[in-house]
C-alpha positions as CSV (number, residue, x, y, z in Angstrom):
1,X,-92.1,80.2,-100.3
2,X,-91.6,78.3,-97.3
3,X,-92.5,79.4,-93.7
4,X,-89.8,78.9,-91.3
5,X,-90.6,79.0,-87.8
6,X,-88.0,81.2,-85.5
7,X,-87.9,80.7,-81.7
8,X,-88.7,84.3,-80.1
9,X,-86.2,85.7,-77.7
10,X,-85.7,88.7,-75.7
11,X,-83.1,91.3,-76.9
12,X,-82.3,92.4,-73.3
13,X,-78.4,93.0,-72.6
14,X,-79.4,90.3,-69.9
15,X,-81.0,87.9,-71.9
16,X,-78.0,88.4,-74.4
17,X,-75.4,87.4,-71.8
18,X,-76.9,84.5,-70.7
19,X,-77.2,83.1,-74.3
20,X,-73.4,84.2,-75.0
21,X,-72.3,82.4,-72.0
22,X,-74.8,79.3,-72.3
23,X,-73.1,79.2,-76.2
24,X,-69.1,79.1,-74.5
25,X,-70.3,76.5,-72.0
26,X,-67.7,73.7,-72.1
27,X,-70.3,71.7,-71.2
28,X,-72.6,72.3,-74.1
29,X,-69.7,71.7,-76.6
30,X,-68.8,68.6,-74.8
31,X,-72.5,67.3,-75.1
32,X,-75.0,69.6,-76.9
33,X,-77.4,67.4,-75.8
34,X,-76.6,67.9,-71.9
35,X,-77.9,71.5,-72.4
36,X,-81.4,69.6,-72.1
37,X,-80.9,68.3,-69.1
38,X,-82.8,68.4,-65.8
39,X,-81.5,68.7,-62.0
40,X,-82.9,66.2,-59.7
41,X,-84.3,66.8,-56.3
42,X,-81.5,66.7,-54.5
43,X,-78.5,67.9,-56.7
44,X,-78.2,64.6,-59.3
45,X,-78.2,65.5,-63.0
46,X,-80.4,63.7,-65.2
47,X,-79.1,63.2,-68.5
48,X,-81.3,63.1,-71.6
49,X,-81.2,59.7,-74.2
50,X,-78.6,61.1,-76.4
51,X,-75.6,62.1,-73.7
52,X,-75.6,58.4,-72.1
53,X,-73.3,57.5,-75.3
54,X,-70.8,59.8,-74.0
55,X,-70.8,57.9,-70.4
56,X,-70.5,54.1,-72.4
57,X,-67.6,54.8,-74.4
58,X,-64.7,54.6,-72.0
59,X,-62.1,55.7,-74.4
60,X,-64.0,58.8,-74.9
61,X,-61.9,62.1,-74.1
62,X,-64.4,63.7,-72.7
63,X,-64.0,62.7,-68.8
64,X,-67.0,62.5,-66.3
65,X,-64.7,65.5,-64.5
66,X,-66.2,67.6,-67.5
67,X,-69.8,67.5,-66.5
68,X,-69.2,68.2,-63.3
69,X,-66.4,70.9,-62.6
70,X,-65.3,71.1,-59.7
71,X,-65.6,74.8,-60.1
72,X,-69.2,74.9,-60.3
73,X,-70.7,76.7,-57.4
74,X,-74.2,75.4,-55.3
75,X,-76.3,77.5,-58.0
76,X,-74.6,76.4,-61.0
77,X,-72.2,79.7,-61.3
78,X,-69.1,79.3,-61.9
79,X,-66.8,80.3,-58.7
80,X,-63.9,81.9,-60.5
81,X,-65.8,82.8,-63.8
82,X,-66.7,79.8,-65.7
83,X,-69.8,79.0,-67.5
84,X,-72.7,76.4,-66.6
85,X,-76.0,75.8,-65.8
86,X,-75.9,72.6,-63.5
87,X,-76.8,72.4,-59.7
88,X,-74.3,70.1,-58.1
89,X,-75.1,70.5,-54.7
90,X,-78.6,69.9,-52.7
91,X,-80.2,73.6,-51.6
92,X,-79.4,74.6,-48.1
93,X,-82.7,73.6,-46.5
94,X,-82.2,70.1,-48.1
95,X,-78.5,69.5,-47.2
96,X,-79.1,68.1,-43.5
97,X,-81.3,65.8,-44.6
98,X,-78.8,64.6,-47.0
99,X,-76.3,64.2,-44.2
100,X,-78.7,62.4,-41.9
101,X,-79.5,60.0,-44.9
102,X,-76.1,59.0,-45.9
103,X,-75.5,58.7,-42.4
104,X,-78.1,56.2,-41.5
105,X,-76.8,54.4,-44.8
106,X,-73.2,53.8,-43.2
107,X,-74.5,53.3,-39.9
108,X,-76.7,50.3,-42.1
109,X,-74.4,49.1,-43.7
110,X,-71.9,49.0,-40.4
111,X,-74.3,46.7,-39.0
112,X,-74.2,44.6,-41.9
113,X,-71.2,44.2,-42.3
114,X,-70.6,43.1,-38.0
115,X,-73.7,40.9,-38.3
116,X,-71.9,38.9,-41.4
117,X,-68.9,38.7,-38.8
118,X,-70.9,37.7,-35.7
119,X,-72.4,35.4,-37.4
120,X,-69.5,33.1,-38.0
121,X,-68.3,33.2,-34.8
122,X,-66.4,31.9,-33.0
123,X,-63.9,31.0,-36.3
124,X,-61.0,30.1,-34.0
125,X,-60.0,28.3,-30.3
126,X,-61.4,30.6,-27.9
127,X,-58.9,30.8,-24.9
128,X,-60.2,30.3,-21.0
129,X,-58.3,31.9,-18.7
130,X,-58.2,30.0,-15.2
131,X,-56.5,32.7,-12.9
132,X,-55.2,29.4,-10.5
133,X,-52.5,27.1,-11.0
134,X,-53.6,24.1,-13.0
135,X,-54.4,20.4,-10.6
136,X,-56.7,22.4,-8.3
137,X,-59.9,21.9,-7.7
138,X,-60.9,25.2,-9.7
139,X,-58.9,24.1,-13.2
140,X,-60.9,20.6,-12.9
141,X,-63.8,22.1,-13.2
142,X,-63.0,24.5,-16.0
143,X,-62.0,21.9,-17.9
144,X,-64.9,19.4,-17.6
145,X,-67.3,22.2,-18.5
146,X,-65.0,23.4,-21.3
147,X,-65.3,20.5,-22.7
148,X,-68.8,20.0,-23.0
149,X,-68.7,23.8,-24.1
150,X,-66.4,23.3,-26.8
151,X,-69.0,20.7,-28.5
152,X,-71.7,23.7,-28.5
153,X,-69.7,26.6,-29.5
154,X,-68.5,24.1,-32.5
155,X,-64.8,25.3,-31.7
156,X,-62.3,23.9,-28.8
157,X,-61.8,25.8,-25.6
158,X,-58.4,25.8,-24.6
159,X,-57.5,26.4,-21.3
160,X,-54.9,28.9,-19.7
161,X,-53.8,28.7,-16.0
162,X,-52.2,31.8,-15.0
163,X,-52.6,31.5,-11.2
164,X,-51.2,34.3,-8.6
165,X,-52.1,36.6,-6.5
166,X,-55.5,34.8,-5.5
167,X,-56.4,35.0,-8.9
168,X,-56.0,38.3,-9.8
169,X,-53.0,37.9,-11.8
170,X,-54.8,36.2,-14.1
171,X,-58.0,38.5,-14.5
172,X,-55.7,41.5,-14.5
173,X,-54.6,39.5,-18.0
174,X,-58.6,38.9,-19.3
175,X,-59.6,42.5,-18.4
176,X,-56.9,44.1,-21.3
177,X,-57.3,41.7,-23.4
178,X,-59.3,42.2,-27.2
179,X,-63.0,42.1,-26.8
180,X,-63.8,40.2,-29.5
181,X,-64.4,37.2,-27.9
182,X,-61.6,35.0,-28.1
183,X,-60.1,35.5,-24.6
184,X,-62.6,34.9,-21.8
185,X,-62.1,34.5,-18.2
186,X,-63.4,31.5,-15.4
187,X,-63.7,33.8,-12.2
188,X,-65.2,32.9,-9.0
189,X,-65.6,34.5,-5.9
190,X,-62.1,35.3,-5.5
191,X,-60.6,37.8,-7.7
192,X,-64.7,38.8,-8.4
193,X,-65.9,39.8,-4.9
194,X,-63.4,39.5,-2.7
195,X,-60.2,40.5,-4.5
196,X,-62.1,44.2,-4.8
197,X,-61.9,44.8,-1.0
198,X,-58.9,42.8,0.1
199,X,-56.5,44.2,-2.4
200,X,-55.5,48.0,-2.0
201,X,-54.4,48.5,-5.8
202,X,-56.1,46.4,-8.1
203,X,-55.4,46.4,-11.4
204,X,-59.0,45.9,-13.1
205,X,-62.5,47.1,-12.2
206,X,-64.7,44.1,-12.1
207,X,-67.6,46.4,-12.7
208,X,-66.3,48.3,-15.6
209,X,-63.8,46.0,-16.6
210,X,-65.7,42.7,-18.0
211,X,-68.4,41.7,-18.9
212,X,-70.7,38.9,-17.5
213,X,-71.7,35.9,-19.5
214,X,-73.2,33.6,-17.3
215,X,-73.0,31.9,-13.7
216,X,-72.0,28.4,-13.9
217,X,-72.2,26.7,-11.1
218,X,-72.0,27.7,-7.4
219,X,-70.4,25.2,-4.2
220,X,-71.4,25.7,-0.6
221,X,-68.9,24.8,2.2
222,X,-69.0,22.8,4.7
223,X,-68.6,23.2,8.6
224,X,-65.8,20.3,9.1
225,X,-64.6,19.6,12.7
226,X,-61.8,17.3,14.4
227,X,-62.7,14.0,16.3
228,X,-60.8,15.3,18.7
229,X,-63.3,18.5,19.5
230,X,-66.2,16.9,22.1
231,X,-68.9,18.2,19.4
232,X,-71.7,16.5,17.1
233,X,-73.7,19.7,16.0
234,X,-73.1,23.6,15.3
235,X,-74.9,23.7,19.0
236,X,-72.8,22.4,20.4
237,X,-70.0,23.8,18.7
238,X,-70.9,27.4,19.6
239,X,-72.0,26.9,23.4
240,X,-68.3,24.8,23.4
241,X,-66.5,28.0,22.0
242,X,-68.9,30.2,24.3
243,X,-67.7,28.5,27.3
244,X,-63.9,27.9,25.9
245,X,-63.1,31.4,24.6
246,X,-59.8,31.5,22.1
247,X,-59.2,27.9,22.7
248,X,-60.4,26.6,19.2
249,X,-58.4,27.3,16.0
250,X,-59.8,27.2,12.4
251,X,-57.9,26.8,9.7
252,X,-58.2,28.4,6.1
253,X,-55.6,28.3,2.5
254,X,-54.7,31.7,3.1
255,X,-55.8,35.2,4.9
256,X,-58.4,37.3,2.6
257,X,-59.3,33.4,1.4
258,X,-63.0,32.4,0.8
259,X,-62.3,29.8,3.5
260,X,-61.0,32.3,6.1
261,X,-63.9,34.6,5.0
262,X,-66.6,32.2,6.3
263,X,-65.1,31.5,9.2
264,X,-64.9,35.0,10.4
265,X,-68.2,35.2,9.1
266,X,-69.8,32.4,11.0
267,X,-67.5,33.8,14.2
268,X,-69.3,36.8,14.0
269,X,-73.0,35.6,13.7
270,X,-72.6,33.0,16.1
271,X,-70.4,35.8,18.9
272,X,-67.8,33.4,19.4
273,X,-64.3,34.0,19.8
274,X,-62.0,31.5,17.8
275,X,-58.8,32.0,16.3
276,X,-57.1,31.9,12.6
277,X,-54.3,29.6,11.7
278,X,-53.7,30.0,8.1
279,X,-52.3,27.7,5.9
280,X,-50.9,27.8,2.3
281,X,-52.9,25.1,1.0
282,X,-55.8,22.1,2.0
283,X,-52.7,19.7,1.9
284,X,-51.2,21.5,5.1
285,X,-54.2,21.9,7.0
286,X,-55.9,18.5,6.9
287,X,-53.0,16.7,8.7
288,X,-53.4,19.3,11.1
289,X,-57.3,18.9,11.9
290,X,-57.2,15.0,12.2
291,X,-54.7,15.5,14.9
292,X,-56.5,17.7,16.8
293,X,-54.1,21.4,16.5
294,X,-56.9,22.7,14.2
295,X,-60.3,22.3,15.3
296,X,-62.6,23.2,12.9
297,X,-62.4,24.6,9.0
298,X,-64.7,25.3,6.1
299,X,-64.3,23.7,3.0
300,X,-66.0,22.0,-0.5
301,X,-67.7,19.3,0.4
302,X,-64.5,17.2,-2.5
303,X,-61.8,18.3,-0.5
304,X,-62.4,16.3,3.4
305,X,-65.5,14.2,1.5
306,X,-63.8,11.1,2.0
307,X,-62.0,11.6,5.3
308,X,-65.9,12.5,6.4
309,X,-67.1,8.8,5.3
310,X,-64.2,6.9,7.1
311,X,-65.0,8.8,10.1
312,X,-61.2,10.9,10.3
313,X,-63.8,14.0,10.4
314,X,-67.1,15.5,11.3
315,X,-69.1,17.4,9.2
316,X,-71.6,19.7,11.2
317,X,-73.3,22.2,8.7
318,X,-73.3,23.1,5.1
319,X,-73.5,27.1,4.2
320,X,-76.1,26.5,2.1
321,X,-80.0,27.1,1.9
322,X,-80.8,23.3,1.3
323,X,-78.9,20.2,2.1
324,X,-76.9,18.4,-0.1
325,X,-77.1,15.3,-1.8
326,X,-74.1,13.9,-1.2
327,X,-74.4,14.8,2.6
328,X,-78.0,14.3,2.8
329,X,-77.5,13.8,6.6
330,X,-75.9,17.0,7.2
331,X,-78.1,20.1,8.3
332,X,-78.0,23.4,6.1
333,X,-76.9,26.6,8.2
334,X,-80.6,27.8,8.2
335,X,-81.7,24.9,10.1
336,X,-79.6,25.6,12.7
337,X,-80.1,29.0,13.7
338,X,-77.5,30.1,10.9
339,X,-79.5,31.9,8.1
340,X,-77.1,34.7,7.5
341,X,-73.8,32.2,7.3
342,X,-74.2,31.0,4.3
343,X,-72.0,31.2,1.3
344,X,-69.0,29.4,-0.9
345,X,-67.3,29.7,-4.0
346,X,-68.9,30.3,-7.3
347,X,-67.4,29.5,-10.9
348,X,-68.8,32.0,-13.4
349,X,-67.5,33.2,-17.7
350,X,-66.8,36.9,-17.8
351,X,-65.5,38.7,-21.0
352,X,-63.5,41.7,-21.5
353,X,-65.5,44.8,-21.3
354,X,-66.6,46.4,-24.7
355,X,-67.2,42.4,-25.8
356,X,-70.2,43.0,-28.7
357,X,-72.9,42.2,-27.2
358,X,-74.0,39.6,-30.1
359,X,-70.8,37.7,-29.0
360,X,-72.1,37.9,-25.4
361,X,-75.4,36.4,-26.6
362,X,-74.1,33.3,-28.3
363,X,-72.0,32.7,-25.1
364,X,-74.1,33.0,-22.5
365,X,-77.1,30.9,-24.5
366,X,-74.8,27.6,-25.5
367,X,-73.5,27.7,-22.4
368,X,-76.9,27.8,-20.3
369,X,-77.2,24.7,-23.0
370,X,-74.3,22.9,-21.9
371,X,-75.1,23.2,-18.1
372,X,-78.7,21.9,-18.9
373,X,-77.3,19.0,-20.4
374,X,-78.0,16.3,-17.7
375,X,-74.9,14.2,-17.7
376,X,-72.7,17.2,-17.4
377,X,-75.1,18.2,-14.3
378,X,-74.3,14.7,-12.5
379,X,-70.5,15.4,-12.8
380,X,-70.7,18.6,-11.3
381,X,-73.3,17.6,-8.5
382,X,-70.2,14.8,-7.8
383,X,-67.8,17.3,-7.6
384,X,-69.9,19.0,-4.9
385,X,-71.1,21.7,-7.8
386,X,-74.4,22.8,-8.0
387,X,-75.1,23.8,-11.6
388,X,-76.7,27.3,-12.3
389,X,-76.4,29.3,-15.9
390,X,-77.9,32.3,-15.8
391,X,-78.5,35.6,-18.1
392,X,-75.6,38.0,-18.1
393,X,-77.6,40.6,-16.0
394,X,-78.2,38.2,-13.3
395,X,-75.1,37.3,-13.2
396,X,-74.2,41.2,-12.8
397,X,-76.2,41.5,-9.9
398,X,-75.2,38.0,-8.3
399,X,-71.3,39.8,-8.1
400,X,-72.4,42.7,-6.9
401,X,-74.2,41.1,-4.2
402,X,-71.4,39.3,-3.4
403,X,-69.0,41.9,-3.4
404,X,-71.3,44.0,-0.8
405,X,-71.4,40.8,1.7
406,X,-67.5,39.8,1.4
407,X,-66.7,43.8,1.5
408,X,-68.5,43.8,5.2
409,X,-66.6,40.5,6.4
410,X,-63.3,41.9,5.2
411,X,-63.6,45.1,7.4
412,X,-65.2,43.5,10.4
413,X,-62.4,40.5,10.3
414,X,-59.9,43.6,9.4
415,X,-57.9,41.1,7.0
416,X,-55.6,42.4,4.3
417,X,-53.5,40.8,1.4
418,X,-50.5,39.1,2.6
């Protein structure tokens, strides 16, 4: 007689449900075996041995969309009377966590993914905007640095004049364009500090519209006077215009122009009364100062440079802290009495706003390279230059800076955008 052993169950109308439902489970006549299984921490079924077969065979016709019905409820119950036993979904205390995590996995792999693409950049010509027409003085030096850039950056650097509007025309253009990179801007002093103040609509926010990169290099004027003017020295330039009120003229490339700015700045310092004569460009105004109509002007120490050495000009003080080497002879304005005139034009990389910062990184440090590079550092010292590079935040507070002093000068002076 043999003993067979019989599981023991209960005979409760309860218990006798549940085992009439478990026994019409689709899932069970699917895969017995799945009747076994086990619900993982947070919701994930773990299959016994014997139901992986049914997951290898792809030609089985018993779809993944079986095991887990879409109509199984958090618990397991059916939502519109069907049978199962599975959890499918994580228990309401666990469910944020589950949201946090598989946010911080997209989030992860986000980043991944942007550091693959930062890493290969730049892939393409970047394009340098130069917001003045091309030949000046301005375009020259954008292009010898680009050059030396380009060599760094592993990728050429092609330049775009789009001059206008003292420059704003063109950074108007860099401040909508993509920030990814690929369209950068050579500003100076211009449509960076005093664009902001002399222009009543602007169409960009230099603060909120770009973002710095690095100061390249920065190029004191010079104090430049006529033969023709009975002075040797800023001393005797000022007690000249202190005893000769409105009788000495200065001329500048334009109203609301760095040069013109200077001037009114130095007119201001030194209480002297002198008066503007503006001029589109250098090529009108020198003719005018070696005859004697225009007294004195600022200017780079490139543009009169040689008319200084064959004696057709003087040059009285440079706007500078220190002297410069290639007019060692000339005093800076501190020496003189003249701390607070001091000043110039500035060449410095800005990138569109919103520019990743990785981007702004690998800018800023192959070009701090480049302007270290010492042969590069001699060309700019010839063109009057003086080479700088700088971290983007210093570079932030350099414009700001400059915006503050050129905002005061532009509402003492009173001058406006022609």
């Amino acid at each position: 007689m043999s003993c067979r052993w019989r599981r023991r169950t209960s005979s409760t109308p309860r218990s006798r449900r549940r085992r009439r439902r478990s026994r019409s489970s689709p899932l069970k006549k699917a895969a017995p075996s799945i009747a076994r299984s086990t619900t993982g921490r947070w919701g994930s079924v773990i299959l016994p041995t014997g139901s992986r077969e049914i997951f290898r065979n792809r030609r089985s016709s018993v779809s993944i969309a079986r095991f887990f019905p879409s109509s199984l409820g958090r618990r397991g119950t059916p939502e519109a009377g069907g049978g199962g036993g599975l959890q499918t979904s994580p228990p309401a205390s666990q469910a944020p966590l589950l949201k946090k995590g598989g946010e911080v996995f997209c989030l992860a792999l986000l980043l991944a993914l942007a550091h693959g693409a930062f890493a290969q950049y730049p892939a393409k010509p970047i394009r340098l905007v130069v917001p003045f027409p091309a030949g000046e003085s301005v375009d020259a030096t954008a292009r010898l640095v680009g050059q030396s850039w380009s060599a760094a950056l592993g990728q050429q650097i092609v330049v775009d004049n789009r001059g206008g509007a003292g420059g704003t025309i063109g950074s108007e253009a860099v401040a909508k364009s993509a920030p990814d990179g690929y369209t950068l801007l050579w500003g100076n002093v211009g449509p960076l500090a005093i664009g902001p103040s002399l222009y009543k609509k602007l169409g960009y926010d230099v603060a909120k519209d770009f973002e710095p990169v690095s100061l390249v290099a920065t190029l004191p004027f010079v104090l430049f006077a006529s033969p023709a003017l009975p002075v040797n020295s800023v001393t005797e330039l000022v007690a000249y215009a202190k005893a000769h009120p409105g009788e000495i003229n200065f001329g500048s490339t334009g109203v609301g122009s760095g040069l013109h700015l200077i001037a009114e700045l130095f007119k201001s310092v030194a209480g002297i009364q002198i008066v503007h004569v503006p001029y589109k460009g250098v090529a009108q105004a020198l003719p005018e100062m070696m005859s004697g109509k225009v007294q004195i002007a600022f200017n780079t120490i490139p543009a009169f440079l040689p008319h200084v050495k064959a004696g057709r000009l003087k040059a009285l003080a440079i706007t500078a802290p220190a002297r410069s080497p290639l007019l060692p002879e000339v005093p800076a304005t501190p020496e003189v009495g003249l701390a607070a005139v001091q000043g110039g034009s500035w060449h410095a990389v800005v990138a569109p706003a919103g520019t990743p910062r990785a981007i702004i990184e690998r800018l800023n440090q192959t070009l701090v390279a480049t302007l270290a590079a010492p042969e590069l550092r001699t060309q700019l010292t010839n063109q009057g230059a003086q080479p700088a590079g700088s971290s983007p935040e210093e570079l932030r507070k350099f414009m700001h800076a400059e915006a503050e002093k050129w905002a005061s000068v532009i509402q003492y002076s009173g001058a406006r955008a022609e």
